[in-house]
C-alpha positions as a Markdown table, in Angstrom:
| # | Residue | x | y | z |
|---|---|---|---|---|
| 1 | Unk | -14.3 | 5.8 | 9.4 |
| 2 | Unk | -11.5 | 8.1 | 9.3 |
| 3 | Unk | -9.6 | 6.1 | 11.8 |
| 4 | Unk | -8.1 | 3.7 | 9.6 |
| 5 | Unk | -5.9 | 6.3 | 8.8 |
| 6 | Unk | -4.5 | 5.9 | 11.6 |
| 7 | Unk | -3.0 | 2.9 | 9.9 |
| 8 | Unk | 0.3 | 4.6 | 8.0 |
| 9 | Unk | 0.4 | 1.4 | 5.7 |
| 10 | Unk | -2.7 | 1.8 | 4.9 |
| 11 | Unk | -3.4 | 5.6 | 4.8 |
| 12 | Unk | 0.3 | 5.6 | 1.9 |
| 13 | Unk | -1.4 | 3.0 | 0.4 |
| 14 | Unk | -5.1 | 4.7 | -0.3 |
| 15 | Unk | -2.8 | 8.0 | -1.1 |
| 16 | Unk | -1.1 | 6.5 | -3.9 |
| 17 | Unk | -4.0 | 5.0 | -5.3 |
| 18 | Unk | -6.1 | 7.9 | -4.9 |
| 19 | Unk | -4.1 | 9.7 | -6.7 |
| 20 | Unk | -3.9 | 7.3 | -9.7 |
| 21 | Unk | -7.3 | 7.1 | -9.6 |
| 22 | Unk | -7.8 | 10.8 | -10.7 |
| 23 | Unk | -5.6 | 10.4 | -13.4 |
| 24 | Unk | -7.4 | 7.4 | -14.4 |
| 25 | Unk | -10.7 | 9.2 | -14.7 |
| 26 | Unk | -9.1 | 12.1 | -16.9 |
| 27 | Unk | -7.7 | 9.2 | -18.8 |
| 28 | Unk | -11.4 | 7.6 | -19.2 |
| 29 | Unk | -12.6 | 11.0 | -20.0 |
| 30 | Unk | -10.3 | 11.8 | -22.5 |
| 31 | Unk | -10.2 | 8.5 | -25.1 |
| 32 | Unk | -14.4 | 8.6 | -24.5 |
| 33 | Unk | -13.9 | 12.6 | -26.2 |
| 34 | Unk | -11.8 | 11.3 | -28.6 |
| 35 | Unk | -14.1 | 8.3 | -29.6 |
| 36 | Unk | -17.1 | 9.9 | -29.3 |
| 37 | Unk | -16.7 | 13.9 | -30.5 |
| 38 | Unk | -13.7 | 14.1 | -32.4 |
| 39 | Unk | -14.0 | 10.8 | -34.3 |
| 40 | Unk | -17.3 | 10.7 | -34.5 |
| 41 | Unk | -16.9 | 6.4 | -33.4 |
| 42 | Unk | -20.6 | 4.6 | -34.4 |
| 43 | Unk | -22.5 | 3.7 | -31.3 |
| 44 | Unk | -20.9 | -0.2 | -31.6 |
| 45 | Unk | -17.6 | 1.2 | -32.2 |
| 46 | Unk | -18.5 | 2.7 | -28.8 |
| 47 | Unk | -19.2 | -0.2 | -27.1 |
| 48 | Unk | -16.3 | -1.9 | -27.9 |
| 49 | Unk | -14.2 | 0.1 | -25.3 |
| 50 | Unk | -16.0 | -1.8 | -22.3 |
| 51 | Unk | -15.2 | -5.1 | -24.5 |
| 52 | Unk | -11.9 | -4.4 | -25.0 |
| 53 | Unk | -11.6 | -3.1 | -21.2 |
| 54 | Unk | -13.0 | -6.6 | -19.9 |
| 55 | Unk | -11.1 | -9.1 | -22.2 |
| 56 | Unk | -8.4 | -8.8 | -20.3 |
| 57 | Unk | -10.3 | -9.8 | -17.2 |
| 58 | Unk | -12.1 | -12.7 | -18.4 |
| 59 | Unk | -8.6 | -13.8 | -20.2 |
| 60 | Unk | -5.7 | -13.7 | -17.8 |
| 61 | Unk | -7.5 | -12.5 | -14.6 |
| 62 | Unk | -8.1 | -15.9 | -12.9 |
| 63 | Unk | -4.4 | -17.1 | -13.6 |
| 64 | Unk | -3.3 | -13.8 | -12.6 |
| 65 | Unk | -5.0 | -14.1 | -9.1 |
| 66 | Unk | -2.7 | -17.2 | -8.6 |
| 67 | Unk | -0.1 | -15.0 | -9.2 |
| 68 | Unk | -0.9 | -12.5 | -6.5 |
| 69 | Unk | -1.1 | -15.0 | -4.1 |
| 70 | Unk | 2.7 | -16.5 | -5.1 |
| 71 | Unk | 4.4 | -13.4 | -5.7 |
| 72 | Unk | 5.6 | -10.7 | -3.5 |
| 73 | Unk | 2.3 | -7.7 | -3.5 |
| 74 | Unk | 4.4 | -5.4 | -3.1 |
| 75 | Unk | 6.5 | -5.5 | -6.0 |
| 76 | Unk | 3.9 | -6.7 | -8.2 |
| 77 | Unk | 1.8 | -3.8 | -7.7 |
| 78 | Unk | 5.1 | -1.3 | -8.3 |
| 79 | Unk | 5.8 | -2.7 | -11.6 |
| 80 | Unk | 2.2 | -2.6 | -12.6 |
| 81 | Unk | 1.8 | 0.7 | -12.0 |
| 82 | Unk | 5.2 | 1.4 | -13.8 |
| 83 | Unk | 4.1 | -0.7 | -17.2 |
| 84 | Unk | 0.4 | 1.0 | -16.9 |
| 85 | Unk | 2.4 | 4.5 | -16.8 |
| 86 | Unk | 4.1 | 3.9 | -20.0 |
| 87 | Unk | 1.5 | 2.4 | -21.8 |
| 88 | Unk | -1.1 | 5.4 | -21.0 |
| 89 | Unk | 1.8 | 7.2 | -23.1 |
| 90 | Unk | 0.8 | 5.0 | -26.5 |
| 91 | Unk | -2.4 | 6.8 | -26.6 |
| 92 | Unk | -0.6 | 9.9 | -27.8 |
| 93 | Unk | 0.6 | 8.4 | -30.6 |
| 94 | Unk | -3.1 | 6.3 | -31.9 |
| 95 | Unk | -4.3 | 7.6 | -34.6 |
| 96 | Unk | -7.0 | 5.0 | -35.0 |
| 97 | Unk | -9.9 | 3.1 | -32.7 |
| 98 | Unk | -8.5 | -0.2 | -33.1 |
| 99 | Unk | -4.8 | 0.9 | -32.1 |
| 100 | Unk | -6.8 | 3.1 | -28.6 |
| 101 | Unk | -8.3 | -0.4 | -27.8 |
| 102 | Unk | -5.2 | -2.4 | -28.2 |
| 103 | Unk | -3.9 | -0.5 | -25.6 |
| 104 | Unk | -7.1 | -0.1 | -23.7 |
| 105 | Unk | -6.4 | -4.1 | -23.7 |
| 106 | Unk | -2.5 | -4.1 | -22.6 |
| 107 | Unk | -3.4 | -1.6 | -19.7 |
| 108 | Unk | -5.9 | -3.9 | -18.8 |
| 109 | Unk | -3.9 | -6.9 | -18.4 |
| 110 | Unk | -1.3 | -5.3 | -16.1 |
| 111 | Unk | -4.4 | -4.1 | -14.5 |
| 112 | Unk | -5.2 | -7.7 | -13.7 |
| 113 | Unk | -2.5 | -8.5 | -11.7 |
| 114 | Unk | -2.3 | -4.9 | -9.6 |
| 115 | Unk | -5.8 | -5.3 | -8.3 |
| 116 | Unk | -5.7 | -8.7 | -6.6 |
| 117 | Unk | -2.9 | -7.9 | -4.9 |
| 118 | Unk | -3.8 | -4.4 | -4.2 |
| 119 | Unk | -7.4 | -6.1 | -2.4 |
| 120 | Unk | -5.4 | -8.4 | -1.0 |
| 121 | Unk | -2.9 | -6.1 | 0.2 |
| 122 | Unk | -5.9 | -4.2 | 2.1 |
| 123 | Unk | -7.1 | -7.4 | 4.0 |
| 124 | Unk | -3.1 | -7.8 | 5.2 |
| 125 | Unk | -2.5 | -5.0 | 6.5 |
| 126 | Unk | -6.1 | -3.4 | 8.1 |
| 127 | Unk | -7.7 | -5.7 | 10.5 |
| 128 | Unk | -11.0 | -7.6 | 10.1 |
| 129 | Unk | -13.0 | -5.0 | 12.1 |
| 130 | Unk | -11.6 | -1.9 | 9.7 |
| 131 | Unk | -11.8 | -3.5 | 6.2 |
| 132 | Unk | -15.3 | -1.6 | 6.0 |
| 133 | Unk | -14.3 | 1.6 | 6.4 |
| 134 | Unk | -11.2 | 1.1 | 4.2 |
| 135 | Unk | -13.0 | -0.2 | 1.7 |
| 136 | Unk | -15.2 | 3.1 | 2.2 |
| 137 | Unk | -12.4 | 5.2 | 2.0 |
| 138 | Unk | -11.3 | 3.3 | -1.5 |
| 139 | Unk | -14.6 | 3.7 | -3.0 |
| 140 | Unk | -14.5 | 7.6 | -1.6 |
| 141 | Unk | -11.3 | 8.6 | -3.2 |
| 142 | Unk | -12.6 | 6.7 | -6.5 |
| 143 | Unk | -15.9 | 8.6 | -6.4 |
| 144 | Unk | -14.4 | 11.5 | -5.3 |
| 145 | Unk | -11.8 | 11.9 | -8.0 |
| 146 | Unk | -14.7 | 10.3 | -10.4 |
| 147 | Unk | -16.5 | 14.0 | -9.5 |
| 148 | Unk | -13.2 | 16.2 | -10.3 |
| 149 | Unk | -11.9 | 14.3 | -12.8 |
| 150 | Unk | -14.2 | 13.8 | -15.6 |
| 151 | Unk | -15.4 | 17.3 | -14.6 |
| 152 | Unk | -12.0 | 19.0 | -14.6 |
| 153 | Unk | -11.0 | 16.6 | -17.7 |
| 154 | Unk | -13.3 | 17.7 | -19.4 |
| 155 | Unk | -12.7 | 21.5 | -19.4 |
| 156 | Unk | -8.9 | 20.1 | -19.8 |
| 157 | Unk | -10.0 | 18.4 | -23.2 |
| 158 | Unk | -11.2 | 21.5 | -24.8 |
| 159 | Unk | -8.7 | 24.2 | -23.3 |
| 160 | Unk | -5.6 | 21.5 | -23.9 |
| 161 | Unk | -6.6 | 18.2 | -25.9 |
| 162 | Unk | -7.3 | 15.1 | -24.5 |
| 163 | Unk | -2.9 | 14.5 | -24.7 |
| 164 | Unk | -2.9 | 16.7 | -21.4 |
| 165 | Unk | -4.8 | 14.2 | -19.9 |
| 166 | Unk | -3.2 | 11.0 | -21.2 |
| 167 | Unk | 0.0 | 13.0 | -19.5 |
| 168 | Unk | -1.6 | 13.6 | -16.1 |
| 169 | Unk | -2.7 | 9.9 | -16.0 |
| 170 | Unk | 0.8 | 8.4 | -17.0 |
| 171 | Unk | 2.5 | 11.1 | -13.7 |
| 172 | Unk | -0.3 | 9.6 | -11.4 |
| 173 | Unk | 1.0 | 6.1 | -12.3 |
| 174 | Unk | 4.5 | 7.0 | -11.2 |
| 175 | Unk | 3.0 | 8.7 | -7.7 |
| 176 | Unk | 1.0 | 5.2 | -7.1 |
| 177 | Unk | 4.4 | 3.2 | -7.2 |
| 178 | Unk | 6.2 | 6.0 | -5.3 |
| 179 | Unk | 3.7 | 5.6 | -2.4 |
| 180 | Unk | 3.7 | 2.2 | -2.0 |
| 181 | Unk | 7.5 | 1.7 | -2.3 |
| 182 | Unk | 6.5 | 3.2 | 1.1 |
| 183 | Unk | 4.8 | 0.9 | 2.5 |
| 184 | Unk | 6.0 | -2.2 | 4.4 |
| 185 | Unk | 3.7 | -5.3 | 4.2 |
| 186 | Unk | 3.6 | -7.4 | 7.3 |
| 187 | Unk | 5.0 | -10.8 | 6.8 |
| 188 | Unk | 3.2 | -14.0 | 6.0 |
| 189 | Unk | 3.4 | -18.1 | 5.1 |
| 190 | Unk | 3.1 | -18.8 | 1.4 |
| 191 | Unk | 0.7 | -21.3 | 0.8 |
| 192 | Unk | 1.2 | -22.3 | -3.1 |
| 193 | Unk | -1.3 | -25.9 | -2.7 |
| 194 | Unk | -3.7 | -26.2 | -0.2 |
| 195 | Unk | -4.0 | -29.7 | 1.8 |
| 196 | Unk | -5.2 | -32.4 | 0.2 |
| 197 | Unk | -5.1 | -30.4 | -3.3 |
| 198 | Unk | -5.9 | -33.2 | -6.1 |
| 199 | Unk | -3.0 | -32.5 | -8.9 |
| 200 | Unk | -3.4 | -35.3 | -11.5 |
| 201 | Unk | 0.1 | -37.4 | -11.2 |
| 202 | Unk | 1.2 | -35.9 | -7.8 |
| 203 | Unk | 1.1 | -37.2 | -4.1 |
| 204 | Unk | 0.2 | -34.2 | -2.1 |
| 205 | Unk | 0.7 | -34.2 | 1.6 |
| 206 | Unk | -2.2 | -33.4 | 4.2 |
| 207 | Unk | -0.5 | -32.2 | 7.1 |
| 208 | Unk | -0.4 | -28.4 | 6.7 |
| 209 | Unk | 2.7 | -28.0 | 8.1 |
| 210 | Unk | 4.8 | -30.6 | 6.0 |
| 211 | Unk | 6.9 | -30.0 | 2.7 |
| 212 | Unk | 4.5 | -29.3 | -0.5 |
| 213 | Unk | 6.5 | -31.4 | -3.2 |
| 214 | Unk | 4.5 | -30.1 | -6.5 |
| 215 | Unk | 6.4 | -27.4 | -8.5 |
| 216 | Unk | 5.5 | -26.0 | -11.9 |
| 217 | Unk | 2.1 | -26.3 | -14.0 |
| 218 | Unk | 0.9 | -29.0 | -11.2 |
| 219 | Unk | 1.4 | -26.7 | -8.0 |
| 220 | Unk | -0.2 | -24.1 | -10.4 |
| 221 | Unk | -3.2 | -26.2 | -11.6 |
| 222 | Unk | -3.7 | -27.0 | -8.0 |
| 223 | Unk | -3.5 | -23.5 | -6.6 |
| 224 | Unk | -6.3 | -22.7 | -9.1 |
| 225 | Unk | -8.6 | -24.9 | -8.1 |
| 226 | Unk | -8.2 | -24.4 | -4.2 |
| 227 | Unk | -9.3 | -20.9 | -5.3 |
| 228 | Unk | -12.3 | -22.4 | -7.1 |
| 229 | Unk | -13.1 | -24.9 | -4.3 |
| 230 | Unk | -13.0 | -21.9 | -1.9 |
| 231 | Unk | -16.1 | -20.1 | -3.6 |
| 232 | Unk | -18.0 | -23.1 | -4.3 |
| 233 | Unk | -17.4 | -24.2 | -0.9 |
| 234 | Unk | -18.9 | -21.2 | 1.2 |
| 235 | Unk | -22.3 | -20.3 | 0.6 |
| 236 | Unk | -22.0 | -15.9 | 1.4 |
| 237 | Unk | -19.0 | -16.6 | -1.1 |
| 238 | Unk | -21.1 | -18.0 | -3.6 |
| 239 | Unk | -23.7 | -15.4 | -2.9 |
| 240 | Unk | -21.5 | -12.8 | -3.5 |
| 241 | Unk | -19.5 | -14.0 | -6.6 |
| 242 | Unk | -22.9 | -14.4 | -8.4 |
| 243 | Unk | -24.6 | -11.4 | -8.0 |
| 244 | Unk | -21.5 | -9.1 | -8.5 |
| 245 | Unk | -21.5 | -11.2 | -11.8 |
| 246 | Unk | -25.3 | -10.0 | -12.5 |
| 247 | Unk | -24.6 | -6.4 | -11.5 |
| 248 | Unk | -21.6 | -6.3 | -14.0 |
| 249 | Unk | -23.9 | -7.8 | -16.6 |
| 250 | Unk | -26.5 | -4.9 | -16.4 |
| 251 | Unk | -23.7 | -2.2 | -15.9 |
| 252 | Unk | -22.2 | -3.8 | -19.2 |
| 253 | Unk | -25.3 | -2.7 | -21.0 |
| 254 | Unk | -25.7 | 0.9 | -19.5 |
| 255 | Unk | -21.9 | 1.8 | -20.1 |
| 256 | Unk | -21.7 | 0.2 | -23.6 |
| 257 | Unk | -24.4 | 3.1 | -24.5 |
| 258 | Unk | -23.5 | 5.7 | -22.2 |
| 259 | Unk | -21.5 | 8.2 | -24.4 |
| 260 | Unk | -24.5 | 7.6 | -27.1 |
| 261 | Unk | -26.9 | 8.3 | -24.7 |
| 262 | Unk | -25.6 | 11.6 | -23.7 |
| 263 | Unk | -24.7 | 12.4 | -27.5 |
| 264 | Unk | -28.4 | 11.8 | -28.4 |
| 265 | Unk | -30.3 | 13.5 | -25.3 |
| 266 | Unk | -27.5 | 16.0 | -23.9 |
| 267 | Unk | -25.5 | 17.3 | -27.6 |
| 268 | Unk | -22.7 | 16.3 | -28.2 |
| 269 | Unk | -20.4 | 17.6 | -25.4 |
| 270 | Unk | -17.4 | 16.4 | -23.6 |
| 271 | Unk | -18.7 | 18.8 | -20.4 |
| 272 | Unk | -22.0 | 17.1 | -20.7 |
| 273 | Unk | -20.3 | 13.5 | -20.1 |
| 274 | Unk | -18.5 | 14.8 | -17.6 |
| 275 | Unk | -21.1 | 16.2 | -15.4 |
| 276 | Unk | -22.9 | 12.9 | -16.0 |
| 277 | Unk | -20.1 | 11.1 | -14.6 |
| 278 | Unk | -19.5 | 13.4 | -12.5 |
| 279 | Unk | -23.4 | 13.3 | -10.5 |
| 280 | Unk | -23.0 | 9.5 | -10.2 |
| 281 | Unk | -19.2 | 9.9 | -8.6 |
| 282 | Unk | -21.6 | 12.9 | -5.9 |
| 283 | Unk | -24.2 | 10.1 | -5.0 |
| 284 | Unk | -21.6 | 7.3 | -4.3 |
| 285 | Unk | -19.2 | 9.3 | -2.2 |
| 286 | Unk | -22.1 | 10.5 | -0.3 |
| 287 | Unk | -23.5 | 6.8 | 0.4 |
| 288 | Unk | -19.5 | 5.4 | 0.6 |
| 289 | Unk | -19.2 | 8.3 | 3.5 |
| 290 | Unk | -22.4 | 6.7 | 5.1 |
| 291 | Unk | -21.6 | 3.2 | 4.4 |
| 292 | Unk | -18.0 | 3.7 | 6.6 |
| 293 | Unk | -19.2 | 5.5 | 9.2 |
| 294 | Unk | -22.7 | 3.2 | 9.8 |
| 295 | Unk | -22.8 | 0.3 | 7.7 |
| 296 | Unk | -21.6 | -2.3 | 10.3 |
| 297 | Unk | -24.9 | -1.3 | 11.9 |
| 298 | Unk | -26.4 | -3.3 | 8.9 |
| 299 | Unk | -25.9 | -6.6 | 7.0 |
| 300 | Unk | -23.2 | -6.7 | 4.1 |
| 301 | Unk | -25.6 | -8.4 | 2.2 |
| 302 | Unk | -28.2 | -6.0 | 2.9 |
| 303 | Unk | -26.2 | -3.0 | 2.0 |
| 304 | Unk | -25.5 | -4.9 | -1.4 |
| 305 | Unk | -29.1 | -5.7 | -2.3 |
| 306 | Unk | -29.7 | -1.8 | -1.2 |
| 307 | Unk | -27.0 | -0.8 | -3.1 |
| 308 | Unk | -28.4 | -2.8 | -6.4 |
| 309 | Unk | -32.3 | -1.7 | -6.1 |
| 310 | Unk | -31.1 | 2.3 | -6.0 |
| 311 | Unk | -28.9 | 1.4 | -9.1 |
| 312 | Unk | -31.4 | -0.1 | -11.0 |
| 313 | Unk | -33.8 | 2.5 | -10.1 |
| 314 | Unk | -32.0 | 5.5 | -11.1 |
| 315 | Unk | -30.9 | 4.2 | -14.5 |
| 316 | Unk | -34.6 | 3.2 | -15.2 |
| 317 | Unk | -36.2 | 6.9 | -14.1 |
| 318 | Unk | -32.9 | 8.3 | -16.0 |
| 319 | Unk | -33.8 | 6.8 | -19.3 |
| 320 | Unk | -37.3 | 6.8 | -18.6 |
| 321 | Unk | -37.6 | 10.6 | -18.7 |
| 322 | Unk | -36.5 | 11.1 | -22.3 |
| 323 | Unk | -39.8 | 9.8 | -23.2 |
| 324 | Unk | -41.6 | 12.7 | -21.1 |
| 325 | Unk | -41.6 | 16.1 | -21.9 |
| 326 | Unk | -40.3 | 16.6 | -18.1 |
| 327 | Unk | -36.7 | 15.8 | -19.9 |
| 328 | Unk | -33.8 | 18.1 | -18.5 |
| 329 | Unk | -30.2 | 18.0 | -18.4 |
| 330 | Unk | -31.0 | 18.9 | -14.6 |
| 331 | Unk | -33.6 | 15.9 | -13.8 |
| 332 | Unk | -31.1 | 13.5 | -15.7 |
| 333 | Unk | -28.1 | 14.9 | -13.1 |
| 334 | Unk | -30.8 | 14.4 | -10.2 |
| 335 | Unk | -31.3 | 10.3 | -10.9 |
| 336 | Unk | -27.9 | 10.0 | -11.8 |
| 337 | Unk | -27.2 | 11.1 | -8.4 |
| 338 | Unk | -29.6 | 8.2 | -7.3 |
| 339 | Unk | -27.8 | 5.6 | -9.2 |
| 340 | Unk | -24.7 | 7.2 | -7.5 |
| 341 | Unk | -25.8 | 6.5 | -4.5 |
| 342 | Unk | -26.0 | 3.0 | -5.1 |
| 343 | Unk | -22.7 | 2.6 | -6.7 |
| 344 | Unk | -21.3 | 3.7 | -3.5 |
| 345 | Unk | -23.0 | 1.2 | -1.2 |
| 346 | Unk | -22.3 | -1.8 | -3.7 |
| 347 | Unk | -18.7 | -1.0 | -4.4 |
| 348 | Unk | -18.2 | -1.0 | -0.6 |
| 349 | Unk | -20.1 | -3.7 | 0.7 |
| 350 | Unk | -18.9 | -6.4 | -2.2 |
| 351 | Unk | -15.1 | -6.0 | -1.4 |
| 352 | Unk | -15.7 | -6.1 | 2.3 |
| 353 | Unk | -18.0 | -9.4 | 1.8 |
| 354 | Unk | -15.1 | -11.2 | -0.1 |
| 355 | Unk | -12.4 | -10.3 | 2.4 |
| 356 | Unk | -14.5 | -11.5 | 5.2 |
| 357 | Unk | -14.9 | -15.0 | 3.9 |
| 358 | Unk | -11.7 | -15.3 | 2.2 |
| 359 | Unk | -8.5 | -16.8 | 3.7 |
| 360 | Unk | -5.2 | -14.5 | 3.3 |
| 361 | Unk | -3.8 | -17.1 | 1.1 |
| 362 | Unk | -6.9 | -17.2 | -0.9 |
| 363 | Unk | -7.8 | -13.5 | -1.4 |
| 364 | Unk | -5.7 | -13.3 | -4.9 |
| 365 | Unk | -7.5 | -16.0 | -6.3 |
| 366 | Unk | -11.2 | -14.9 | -5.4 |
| 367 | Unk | -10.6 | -11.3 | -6.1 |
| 368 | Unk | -9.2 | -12.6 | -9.4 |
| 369 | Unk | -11.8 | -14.8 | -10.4 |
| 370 | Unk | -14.7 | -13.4 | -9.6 |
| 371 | Unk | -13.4 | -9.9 | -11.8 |
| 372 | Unk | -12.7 | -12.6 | -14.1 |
| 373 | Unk | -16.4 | -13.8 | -14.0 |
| 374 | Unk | -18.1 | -10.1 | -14.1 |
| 375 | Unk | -16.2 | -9.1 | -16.7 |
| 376 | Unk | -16.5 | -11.6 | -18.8 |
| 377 | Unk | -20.1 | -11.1 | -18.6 |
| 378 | Unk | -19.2 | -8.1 | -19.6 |
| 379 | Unk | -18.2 | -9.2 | -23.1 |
| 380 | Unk | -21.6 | -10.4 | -24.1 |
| 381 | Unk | -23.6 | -7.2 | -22.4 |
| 382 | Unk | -20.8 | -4.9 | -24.0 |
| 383 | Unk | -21.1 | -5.6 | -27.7 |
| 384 | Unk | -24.8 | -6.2 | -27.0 |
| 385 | Unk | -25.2 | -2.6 | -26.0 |
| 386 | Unk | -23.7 | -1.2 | -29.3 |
| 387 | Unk | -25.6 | -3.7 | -31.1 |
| 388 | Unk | -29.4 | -2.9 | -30.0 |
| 389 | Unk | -28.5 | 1.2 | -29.6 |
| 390 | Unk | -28.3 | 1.0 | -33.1 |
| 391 | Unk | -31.4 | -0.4 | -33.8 |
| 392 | Unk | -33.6 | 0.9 | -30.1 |
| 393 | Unk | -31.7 | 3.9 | -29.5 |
| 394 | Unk | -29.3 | 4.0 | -26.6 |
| 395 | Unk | -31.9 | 5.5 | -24.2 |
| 396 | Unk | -34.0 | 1.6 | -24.3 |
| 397 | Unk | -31.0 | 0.0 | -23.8 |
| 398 | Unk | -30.1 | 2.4 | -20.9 |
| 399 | Unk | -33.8 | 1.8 | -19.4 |
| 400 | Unk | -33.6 | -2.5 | -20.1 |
| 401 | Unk | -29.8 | -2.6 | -18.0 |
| 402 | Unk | -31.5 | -0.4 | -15.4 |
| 403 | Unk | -34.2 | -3.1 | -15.1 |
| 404 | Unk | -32.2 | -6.3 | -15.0 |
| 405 | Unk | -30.5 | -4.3 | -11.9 |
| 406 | Unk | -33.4 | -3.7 | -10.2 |
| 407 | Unk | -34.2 | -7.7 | -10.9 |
| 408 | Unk | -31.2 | -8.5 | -9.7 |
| 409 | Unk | -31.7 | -6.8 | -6.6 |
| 410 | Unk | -34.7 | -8.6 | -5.8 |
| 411 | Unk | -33.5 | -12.0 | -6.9 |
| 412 | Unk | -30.7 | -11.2 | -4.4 |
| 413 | Unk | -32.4 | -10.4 | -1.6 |
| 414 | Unk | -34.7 | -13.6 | -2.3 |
| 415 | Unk | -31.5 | -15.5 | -2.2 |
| 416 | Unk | -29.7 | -13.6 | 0.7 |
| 417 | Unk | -27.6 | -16.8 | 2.8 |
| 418 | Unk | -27.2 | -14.6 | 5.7 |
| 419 | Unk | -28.6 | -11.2 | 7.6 |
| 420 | Unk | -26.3 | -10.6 | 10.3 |
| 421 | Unk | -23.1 | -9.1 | 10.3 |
| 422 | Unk | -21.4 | -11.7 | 9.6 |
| 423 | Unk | -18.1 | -13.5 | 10.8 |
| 424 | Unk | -14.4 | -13.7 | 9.2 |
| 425 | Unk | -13.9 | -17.3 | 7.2 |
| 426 | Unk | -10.8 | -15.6 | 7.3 |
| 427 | Unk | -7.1 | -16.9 | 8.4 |
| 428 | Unk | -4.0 | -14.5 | 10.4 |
| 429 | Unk | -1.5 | -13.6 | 8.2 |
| 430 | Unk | 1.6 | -14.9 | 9.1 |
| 431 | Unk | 4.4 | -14.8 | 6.2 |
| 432 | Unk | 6.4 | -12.2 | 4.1 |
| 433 | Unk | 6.0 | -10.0 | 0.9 |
C-alpha cells in the first residue's frame, strides 16, 4: 500500500491534505462544543449543521463538477483552500447559530469545487492499478487525524476555547495549498462537449478529433449532461451512484442526532464526543489499512456491501444498548469501533469504483454529481433527525439510520452488477492543467 508513495505527486498531495484534514476535524469538534455545550442548541438546531453542510452540495455541486473538468485542478484546488482558510476565521467572530451555519454553508461551497478536482486529480496522476491503495491512504490520514483530532480538540476546547481550533484549522488550509503548489499535474486534452452531445440550437461535430464550435451556457449545458449520460450509461456506475446515495441517507439520520445522543447517554462532554468520534476514526483506519494492502484480492462491490452491513450493524447494537442495563461508555466505544470499521472499507472502495469506470474527462462531473445526489439526500434525513429526536429521543433515531444501513447493504448486494475485480471504463490522460 505504502508504495504509492513512491509517487512524489501524489505522496505532496495526500501530505497537504492530510494535514488539512486534522485541522478540519478540530474545526468539526469545536463549532459541535459550541453548539451543543456552550449554547445549549435544541436537538433540531443540531441537526441543522449537517443541512447546512449539504446544501451546498445538492446546490452548486453538480455545476461545479463541470467546472473541474474545464478549469485547471491545480489552481482550483489552491484558491479553494485559500478562500476555505479565511472563511474558517468568521467563526471567531459568530456570536449566533444562524451566523456559524452561514459560514458552515460558504465553506461548503468552495468545498464543492476542491473535491472534484482533488478525486480527479488522484485518478491523473496514480495509475489504475494504485488508485486502491491511494484511496486507502486518503481515507487513513482522514481516519487517522479523525482519532487525534476530535480527541486532541477536544482537550484544546476546554484548556483554550474552541477559537484555538478555528485557528489551527484556518493554518492547515494555508499548508494544503502550499503542498500542492508543489505538485506538477501531468498534462491532458480538454474535452468541454463530448461527441455527438445534443445542445438545443447547435450543430455538434462527431469526429473526436475535429473543432467543438459550442461556447458559453450551450457547451456548458452539454458538458452536464455528458456527465449525466456517463452514470446512466454504465451499469457499476449506476450501482455505485445509488447506493452511496442510500448510505448518505442513513448517515444523515445518525449524524443529525449524534451530539444529542452523546449529551443524553454520555453527559454532556466535549471529551465524550470526541472519544466517540474518535473510536469510529480507530475502526476505519484499521479496515482502510486492510483494504490497501488486500482489497484487490476482493470485489469493489463486495468490499462496499461489507463495508455497509458492519455500518449498519454497529450503529444498531450502539443504540440498542441504551435500552439494556449492559449500557457503558466502554461497550458504546467498542460498537463504534465496529461501525468504524465499516466506514473505512466504504470510504475506500466507493472512490476507487468511480475512478475505475469514469473517463479522465468525466471524473469532475461524476464525483460532483453523485456528492451532489448524497447530500442532497442528506437534506431530508438531516432535518428529519432533529425532528423525530425531539419527539423519540435521539438514541431511536440512532438505532432506525443504523437499520436502513444494514437494508441497504442487503439490497446492495442483491443488486450487485458485477463480482470480479473489475476493469477501467477509464481513458489515458493526455492534456494539461
Amino acid at each position: 500500500m505504502l508504495s504509492v508513495l513512491k509517487n512524489g505527486r501524489f505522496a505532496r498531495l495526500w501530505l497537504g491534505q492530510s494535514i488539512s484534514f486534522l485541522g478540519d476535524w478540530l474545526d468539526v469538534l469545536a463549532l459541535l462544543s459550541l453548539l451543543a455545550f456552550r449554547w445549549h442548541a435544541s436537538p433540531f438546531e443540531l441537526s441543522l449543521f449537517g443541512l447546512f453542510m449539504a446544501l451546498p452540495w445538492a446546490i452548486i455541486g453538480p455545476f461545479a463538477g463541470v467546472f473541474a473538468d474545464r478549469w485547471n485542478r491545480k489552481g482550483t484546488m489552491i484558491a479553494a483552500d485559500l478562500l476555505r482558510a479565511a472563511i474558517v476565521l468568521g467563526y471567531l467572530a459568530a456570536d449566533s447559530v444562524l451566523q456559524v451555519y452561514v459560514l458552515l454553508a460558504l465553506k461548503g461551497a468552495v468545498s464543492t469545487f476542491f473535491s472534484p478536482a482533488r478525486l480527479a486529480t488522484i485518478k491523473q496522476i496514480v495509475p489504475e492499478e494504485g488508485l486502491l491503495s491511494a484511496n486507502s491512504l486518503s481515507q487513513l490520514s482522514l481516519q487517522f487525524t479523525k482519532i487525534i483530532g476530535p480527541a486532541v480538540g477536544g482537550v484544546l476546547v476546554v484548556a483554550f476555547g474552541e477559537s484555538f481550533c478555528f485557528w489551527a484549522d484556518s493554518l492547515s488550509f494555508l499548508a494544503s495549498a502550499a503542498m500542492i503548489a508543489t505538485v506538477s499535474l501531468p498534462t491532458r486534452r480538454a474535452k468541454p462537449l463530448e461527441p455527438g452531445a445534443a445542445v438545443p440550437g447547435v450543430a455538434v461535430a462527431t469526429d473526436i478529433a475535429a473543432p467543438r464550435t459550442p461556447t458559453g451556457w450551450a457547451a456548458f449545458v452539454g458538458d452536464f449532461r455528458a456527465g449525466l449520460r456517463h452514470i446512466i450509461g454504465s451499469p457499476p456506475l449506476l450501482w455505485t451512484v445509488l447506493l452511496t446515495a442510500a448510505i448518505a441517507f442513513s448517515i444523515g439520520l445518525i449524524d443529525g442526532v449524534c451530539a444529542a445522543f452523546v449529551r443524553e447517554t454520555l453527559g454532556a462532554s466535549p471529551e465524550a464526543m470526541g472519544w466517540l468520534m474518535a473510536a469510529v476514526g480507530i475502526g476505519a483506519t484499521v479496515s482502510a489499512v486492510w483494504a490497501g494492502q488486500y482489497g484487490r484480492r476482493f470485489s469493489r462491490e463486495g468490499l462496499c456491501i461489507t463495508g455497509t452491513l458492519g455500518l449498519g450493524v454497529g450503529i444498531v447494537l450502539m443504540s440498542a444498548v441504551t435500552y439494556t442495563a449492559l449500557l457503558t461508555p466502554g461497550l458504546i466505544m467498542g460498537f463504534a469501533l465496529l461501525a468504524g470499521l465499516g466506514v473505512g472499507l466504504v470510504s475506500v472502495a466507493l472512490p476507487t469504483l468511480l475512478q475505475t469506470h469514469t473517463p479522465d474527462e468525466k471524473m469532475g462531473r461524476v464525483s460532483a454529481a453523485t456528492d451532489s445526489l448524497a447530500t442532497g439526500v442528506q437534506l431530508v434525513s438531516f432535518p428529519s433527525s432533529g425532528a423525530l429526536a425531539g419527539a423519540i429521543g435521539a438514541a431511536s433515531v440512532l438505532l432506525g439510520g443504523g437499520l436502513a444501513l444494514t437494508l441497504a447493504g442487503l439490497a446492495g448486494w442483491g443488486t450487485m452488477p458485477a463480482r470480479g475485480k473489475g476493469r477501467a471504463e477509464t481513458g489515458t490522460a493526455t492534456a494539461g492543467d
